[in-house]
C-alpha positions as CSV (number, residue, x, y, z in Angstrom):
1,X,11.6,-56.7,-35.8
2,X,10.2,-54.8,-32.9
3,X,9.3,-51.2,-33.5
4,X,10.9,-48.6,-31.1
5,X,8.5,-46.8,-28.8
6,X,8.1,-42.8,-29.4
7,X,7.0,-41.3,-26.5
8,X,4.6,-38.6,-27.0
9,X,5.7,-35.3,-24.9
10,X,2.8,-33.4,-25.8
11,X,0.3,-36.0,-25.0
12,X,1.5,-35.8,-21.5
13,X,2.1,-32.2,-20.9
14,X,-1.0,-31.5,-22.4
15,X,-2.5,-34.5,-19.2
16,X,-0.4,-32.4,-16.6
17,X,-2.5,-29.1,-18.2
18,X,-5.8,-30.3,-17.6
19,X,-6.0,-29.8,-13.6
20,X,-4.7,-25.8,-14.4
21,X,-7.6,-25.8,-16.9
22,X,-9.9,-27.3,-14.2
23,X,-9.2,-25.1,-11.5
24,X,-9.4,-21.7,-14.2
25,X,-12.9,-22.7,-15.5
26,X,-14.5,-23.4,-12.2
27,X,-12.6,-21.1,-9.5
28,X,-11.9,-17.8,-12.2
29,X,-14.0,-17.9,-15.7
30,X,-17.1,-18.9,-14.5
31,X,-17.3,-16.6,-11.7
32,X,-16.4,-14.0,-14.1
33,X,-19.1,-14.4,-16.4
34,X,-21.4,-14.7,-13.6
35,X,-20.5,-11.3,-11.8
36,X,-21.1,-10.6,-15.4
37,X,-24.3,-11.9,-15.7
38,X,-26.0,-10.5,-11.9
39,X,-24.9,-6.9,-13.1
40,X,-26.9,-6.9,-15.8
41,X,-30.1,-9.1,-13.9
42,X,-30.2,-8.9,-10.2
43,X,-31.3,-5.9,-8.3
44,X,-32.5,-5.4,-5.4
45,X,-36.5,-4.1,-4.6
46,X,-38.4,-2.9,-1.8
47,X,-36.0,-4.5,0.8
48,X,-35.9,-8.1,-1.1
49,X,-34.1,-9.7,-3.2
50,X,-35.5,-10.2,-6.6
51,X,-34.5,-11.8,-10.4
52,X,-35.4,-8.7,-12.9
53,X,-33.8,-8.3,-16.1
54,X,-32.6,-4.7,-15.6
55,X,-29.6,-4.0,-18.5
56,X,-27.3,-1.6,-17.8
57,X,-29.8,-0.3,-14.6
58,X,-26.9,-1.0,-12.4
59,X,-24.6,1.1,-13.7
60,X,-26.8,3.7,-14.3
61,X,-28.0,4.3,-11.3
62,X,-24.9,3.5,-9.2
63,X,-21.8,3.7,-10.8
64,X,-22.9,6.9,-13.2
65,X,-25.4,8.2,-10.8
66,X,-25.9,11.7,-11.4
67,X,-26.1,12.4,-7.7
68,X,-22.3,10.9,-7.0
69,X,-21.6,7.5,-7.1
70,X,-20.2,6.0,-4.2
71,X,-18.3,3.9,-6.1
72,X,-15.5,6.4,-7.2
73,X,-14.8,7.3,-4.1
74,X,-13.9,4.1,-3.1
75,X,-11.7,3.9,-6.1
76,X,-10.1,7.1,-5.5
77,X,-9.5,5.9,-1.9
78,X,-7.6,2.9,-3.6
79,X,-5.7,4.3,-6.2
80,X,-4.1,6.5,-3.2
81,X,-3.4,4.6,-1.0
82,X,-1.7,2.1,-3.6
83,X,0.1,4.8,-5.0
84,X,1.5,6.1,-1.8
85,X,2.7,2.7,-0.6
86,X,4.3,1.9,-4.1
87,X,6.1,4.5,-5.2
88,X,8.5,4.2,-1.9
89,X,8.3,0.6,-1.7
90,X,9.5,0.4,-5.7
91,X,12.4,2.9,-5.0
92,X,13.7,1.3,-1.2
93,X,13.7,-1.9,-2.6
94,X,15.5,-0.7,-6.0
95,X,18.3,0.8,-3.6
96,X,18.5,-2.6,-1.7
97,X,18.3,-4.7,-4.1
98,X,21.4,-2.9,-6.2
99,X,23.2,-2.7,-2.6
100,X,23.0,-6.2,-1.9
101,X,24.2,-7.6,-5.5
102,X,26.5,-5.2,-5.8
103,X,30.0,-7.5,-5.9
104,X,32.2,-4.0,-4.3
105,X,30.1,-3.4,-1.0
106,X,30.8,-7.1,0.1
107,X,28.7,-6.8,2.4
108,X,28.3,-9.9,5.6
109,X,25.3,-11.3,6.7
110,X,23.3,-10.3,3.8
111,X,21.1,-13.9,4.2
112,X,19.7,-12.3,7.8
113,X,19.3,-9.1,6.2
114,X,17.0,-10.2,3.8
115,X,15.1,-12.2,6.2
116,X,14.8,-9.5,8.3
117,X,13.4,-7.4,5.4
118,X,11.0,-9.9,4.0
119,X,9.9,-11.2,7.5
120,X,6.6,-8.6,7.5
121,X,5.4,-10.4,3.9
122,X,5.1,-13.7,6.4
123,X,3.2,-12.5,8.9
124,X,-0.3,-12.2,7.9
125,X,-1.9,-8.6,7.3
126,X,-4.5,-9.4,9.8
127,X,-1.8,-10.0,12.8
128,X,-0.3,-7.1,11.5
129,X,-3.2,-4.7,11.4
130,X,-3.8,-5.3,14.9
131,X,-0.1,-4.6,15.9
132,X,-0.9,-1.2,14.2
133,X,-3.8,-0.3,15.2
134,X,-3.4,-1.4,18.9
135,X,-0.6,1.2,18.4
136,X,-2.3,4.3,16.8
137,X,-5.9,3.4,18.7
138,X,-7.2,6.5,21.2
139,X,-5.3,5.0,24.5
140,X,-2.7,3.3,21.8
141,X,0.9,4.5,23.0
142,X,1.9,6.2,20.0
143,X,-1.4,8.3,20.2
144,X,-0.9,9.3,23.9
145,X,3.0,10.4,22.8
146,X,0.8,12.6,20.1
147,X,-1.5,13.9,22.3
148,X,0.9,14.7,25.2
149,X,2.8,17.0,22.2
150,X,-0.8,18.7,21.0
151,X,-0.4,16.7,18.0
152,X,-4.3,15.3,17.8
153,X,-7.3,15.5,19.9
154,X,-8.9,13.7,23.0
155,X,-10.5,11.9,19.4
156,X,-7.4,9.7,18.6
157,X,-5.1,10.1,15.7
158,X,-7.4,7.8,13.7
159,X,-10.1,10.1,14.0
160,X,-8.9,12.2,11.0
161,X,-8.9,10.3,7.6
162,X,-5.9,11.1,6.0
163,X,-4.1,9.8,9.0
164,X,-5.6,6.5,8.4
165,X,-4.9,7.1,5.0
166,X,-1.3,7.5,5.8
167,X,-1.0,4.2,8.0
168,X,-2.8,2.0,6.2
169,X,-0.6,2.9,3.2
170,X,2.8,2.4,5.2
171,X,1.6,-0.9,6.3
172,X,0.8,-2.0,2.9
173,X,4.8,-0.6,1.8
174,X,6.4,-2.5,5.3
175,X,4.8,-5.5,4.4
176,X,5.9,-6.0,0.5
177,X,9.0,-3.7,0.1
178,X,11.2,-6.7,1.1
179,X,9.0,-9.2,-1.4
180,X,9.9,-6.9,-4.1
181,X,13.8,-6.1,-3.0
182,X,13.9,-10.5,-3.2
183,X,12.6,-10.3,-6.8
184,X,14.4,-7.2,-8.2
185,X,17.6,-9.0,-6.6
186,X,16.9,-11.9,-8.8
187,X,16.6,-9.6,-12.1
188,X,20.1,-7.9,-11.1
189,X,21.3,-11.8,-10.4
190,X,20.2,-12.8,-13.7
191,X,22.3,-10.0,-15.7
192,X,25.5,-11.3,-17.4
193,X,28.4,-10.3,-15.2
194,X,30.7,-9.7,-18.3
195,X,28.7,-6.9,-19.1
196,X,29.3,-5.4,-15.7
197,X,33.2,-6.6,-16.2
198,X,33.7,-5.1,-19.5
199,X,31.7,-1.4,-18.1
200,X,34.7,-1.7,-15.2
201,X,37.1,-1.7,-18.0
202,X,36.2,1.2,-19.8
203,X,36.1,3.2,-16.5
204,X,32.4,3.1,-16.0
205,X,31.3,4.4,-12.7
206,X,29.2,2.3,-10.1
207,X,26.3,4.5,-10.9
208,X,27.0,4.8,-15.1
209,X,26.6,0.9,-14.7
210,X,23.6,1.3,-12.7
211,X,21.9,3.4,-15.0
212,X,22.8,2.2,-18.2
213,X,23.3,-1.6,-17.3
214,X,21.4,-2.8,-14.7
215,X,17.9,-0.4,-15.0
216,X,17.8,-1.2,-18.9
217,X,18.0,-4.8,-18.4
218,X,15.9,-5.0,-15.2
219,X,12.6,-3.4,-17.2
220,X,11.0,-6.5,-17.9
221,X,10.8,-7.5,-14.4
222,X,10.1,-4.2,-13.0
223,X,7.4,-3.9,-15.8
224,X,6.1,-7.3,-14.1
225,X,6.3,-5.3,-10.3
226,X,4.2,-2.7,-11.7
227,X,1.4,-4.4,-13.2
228,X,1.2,-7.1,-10.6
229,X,1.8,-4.1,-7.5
230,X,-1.3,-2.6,-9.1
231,X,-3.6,-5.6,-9.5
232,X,-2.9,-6.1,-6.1
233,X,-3.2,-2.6,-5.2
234,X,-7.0,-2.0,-6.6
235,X,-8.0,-5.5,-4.8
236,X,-7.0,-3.9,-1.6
237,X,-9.2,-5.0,1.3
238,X,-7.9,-6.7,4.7
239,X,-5.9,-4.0,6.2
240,X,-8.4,-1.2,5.3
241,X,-11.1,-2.9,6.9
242,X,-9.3,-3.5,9.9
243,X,-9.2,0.2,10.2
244,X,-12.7,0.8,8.8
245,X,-15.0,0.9,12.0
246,X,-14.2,4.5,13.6
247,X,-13.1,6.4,10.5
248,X,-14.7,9.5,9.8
249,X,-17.6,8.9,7.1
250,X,-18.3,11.6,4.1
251,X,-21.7,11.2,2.4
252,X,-21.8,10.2,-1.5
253,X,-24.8,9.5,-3.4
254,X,-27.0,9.0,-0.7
255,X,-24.9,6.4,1.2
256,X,-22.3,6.2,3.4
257,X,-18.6,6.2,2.2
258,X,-15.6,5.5,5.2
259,X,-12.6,7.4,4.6
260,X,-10.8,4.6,4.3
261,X,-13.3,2.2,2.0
262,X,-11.9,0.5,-1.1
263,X,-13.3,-0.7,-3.6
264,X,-13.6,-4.3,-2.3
265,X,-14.6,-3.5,0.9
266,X,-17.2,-1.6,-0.6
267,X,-18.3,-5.0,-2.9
268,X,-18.6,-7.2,0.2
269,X,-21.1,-4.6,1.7
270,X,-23.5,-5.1,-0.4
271,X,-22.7,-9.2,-0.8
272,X,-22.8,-10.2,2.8
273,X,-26.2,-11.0,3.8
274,X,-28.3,-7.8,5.8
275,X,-30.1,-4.8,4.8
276,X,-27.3,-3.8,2.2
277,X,-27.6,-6.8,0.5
278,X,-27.4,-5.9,-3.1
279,X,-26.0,-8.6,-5.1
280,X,-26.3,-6.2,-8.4
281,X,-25.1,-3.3,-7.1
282,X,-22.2,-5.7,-6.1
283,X,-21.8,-7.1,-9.6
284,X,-21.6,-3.9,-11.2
285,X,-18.7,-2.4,-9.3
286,X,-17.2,-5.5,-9.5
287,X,-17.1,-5.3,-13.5
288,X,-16.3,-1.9,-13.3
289,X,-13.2,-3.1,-10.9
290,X,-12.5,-5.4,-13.1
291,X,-12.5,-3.2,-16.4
292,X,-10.8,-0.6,-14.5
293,X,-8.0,-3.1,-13.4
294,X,-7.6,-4.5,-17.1
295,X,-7.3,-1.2,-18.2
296,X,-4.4,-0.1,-15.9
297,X,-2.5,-3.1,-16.2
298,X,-2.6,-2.8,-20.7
299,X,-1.5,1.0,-20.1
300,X,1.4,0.1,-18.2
301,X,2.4,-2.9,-20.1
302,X,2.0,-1.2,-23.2
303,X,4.1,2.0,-21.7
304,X,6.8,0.1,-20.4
305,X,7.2,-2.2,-23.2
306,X,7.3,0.7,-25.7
307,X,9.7,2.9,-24.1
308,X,12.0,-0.5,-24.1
309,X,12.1,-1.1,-27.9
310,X,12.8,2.4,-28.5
311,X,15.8,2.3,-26.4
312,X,16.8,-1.2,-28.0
313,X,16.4,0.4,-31.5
């Protein structure tokens, strides 16, 4: 008698793993550990690049300088500007994303709405941060209407930091309030409609449900906006430096900081080949980006997820 063939499902998934595993040792883990490694080796000496084994010397002297570390600025630039562009962009999309599932509005052409909204997510930031600047620039059309009301100087409206600030941050919410209005939609989607059925039949309110249905249930995916908005936030970098060259500078630690420098921005200075060519310097804020990132994103995991089994308790 012939034996009948097993097929071995995990031999196979496991096969299908192996490119993943590929791409995560050589593109992300090794890369790591080599940032790793250059912070605690590299630095740079008399205007050359040398091998030295110099500990925590990087950090030291740049990230905890006693004289102000350039580095924090960067990061405080960062945090702000993600913070202003989220906390609106979290809230529109919240409103849209209930208006559009909500079965009572019925309301037409929702498809082209949506399109509409998450259009700016397509179009690269790049195309984009011309568009805006073009517009806000000193002869830009938007700065001439300013300046014709005594609203800025002969300087430009981009001459003053916090106004950069303040673009830079609206771009970053006009470009990914409709991504996250698509994925909040799909949360609301996947909530049982009885539940919503059974809330009608007890008399609940459109907002009751709201609040007591649909912003329990939607946690774990607006836990996943939050910590996923804020990795993306601290690695903030091609709209900022499209803005960079102009910007009012403040002095930190004996360097130059731009008013609108991030954190990564401030990482490729010192990798790209030239007389700020520091790849330890580089390595270190890199780490400390890294550590800083890690950081933020277990606090708000852990936050979030806490304040959801108390409420399922």
């Amino acid at each position: 008698m012939k034996k009948n063939k097993t097929v071995e499902y995990g031999k196979y998934g496991l096969m299908f793993l192996i490119p993943f595993f590929l791409v995560f040792l050589i593109f992300q883990l090794y890369p790591l550990i080599y940032t790793f490694y250059n912070s605690l080796v590299y630095s740079a000496k008399n205007g050359r690049y040398v091998t030295t084994s110099v500990g925590l010397g990087n950090f030291t002297n740049y990230v905890f300088a006693k004289t102000g570390s350039e580095f924090w600025q960067a990061l405080a630039i960062t945090v702000v500007l993600w913070i202003v562009n989220f906390i609106p962009q979290i809230l529109l999309a919240l409103v849209l994303a209930a208006w559009f599932t909500d079965i009572k509005v019925k309301l037409k052409g929702q498809g082209a709405f949506k399109v509409i909204m998450y259009m700016p997510n397509i179009i690269t930031a790049a195309t984009i941060a011309v568009l805006f600047y073009s517009m806000f620039e000193v002869q830009g059309p938007i700065t001439s209407l300013f300046r014709s009301w005594g609203w800025c100087d002969d300087g430009g409206i981009l001459n003053h930091g916090w106004a950069s600030l303040i673009i830079i941050a609206f771009i970053q919410f006009w470009m990914w309030y409709g991504n996250t209005m698509i994925v909040l939609c799909a949360g609301i989607l996947g909530i049982n409609p009885s539940l919503y059925e059974a809330a009608s039949v007890d008399g609940a309110t459109s907002k009751q449900q709201f609040f007591k249905i649909t912003l329990p249930l939607l946690k774990p995916i607006l836990q996943y906006t939050l910590v996923t908005s804020a990795i993306g936030g601290l690695q903030m970098y091609d709209i900022p430096q499209l803005f960079n060259e102009g910007n009012p500078v403040v002095r930190v630690g004996g360097s130059d900081v731009n008013s609108t420098t991030t954190v990564v921005m401030l990482i490729k200075k010192y990798v790209s080949a030239g007389p700020t060519q520091d790849y330890g310097k580089a390595a270190a804020y890199s780490v400390m980006l890294f550590a800083f990132t890690l950081i933020i994103s277990l606090l708000f995991y852990k936050l979030t997820s806490e304040k959801t089994a108390k409420q399922g308790k």
